[in-house]
C-alpha positions in Angstrom: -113.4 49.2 -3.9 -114.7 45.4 -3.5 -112.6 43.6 -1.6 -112.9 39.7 -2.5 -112.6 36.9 0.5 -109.4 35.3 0.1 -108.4 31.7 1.5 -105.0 30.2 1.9 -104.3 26.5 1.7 -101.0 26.4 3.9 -100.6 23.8 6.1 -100.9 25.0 10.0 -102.8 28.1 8.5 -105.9 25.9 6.3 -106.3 24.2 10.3 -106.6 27.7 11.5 -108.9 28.8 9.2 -110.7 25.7 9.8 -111.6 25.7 12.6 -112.9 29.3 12.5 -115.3 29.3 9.8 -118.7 29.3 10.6 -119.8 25.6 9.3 -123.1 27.5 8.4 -121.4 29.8 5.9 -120.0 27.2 3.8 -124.0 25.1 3.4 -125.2 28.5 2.8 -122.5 29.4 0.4 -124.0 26.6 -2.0 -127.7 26.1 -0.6 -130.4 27.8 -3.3 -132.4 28.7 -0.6 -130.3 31.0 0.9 -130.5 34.1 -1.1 -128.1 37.4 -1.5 -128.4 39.9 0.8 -126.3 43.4 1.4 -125.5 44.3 5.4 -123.5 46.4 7.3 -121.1 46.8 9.9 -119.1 49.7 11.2 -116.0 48.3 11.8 -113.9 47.7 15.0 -110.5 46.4 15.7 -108.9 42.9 14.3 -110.9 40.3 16.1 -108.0 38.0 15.4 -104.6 38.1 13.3 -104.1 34.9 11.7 -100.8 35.3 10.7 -98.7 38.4 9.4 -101.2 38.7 6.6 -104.5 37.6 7.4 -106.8 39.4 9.7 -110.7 37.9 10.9 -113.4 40.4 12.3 -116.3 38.8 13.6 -119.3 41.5 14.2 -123.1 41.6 14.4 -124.6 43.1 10.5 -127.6 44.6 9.8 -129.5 44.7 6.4 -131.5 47.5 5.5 -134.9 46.0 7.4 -132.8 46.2 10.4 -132.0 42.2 10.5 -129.1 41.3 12.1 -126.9 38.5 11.2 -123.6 37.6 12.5 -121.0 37.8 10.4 -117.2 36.7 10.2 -115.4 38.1 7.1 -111.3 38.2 6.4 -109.0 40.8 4.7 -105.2 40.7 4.4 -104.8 44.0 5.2 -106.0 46.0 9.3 -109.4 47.7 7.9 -109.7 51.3 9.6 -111.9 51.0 12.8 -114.6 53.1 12.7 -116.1 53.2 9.0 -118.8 51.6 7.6 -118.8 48.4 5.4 -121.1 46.9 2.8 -121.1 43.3 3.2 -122.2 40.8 0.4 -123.5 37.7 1.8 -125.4 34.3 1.5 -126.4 33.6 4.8 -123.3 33.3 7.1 -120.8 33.3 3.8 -119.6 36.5 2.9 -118.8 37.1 -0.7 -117.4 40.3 -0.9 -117.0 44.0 1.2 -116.8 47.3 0.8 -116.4 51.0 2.7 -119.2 52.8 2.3 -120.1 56.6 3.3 -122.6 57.0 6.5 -125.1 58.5 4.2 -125.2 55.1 2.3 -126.1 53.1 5.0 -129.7 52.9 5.4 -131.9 54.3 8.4 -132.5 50.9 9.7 -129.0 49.6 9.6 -127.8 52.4 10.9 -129.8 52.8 14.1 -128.7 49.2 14.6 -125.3 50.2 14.4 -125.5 53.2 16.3 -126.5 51.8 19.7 
């Protein structure tokens, strides 16, 4: 299942938020230069809890070359440590994740990830 990237627009939470955000992920977000790309993380514990609903994990991705990019990315639920994401990204934004089997991560990625 695709999880979207939500944003809230509540007063002392939008400062929060905003001052996390990579400023790079919203230029890319919008620049045509920057195209799609598909990466992936295993995943780790919350980085930070924003509030009781919001949690940010910030952690290194790697696309199937083996390029890493850092990555920030949000869910309102605790994802399991331990499993493997697909990331959807432009750049620093990130669109859209999903858990995805060990087998489905390729070779390059997952070398990355397994140091």
């Amino acid at each position: 299942q695709r999880h979207p990237i939500l944003y809230f627009v509540r007063g002392d939470l939008l400062k929060t938020i905003l001052k996390t955000i990579d400023s790079h992920g919203i230029t890319d977000q919008f620049n045509p230069l920057v195209k799609e790309d598909d990466s992936y993380v295993k995943t780790t514990e919350v980085s930070t809890r924003m509030d009781d609903q919001l949690r940010s994990y910030s952690q290194s991705a790697f696309n199937k070359e083996g390029k890493e990019t850092q990555l920030m990315y949000t869910a309102t639920f605790d994802v399991k440590p331990h499993r493997y994401l697909k990331i959807t990204h432009k750049g620093h934004h990130v669109e859209t994740f999903e858990e995805v089997e060990k087998e489905e991560v390729p070779k390059k990625a997952l070398d990355k990830l397994s140091r």
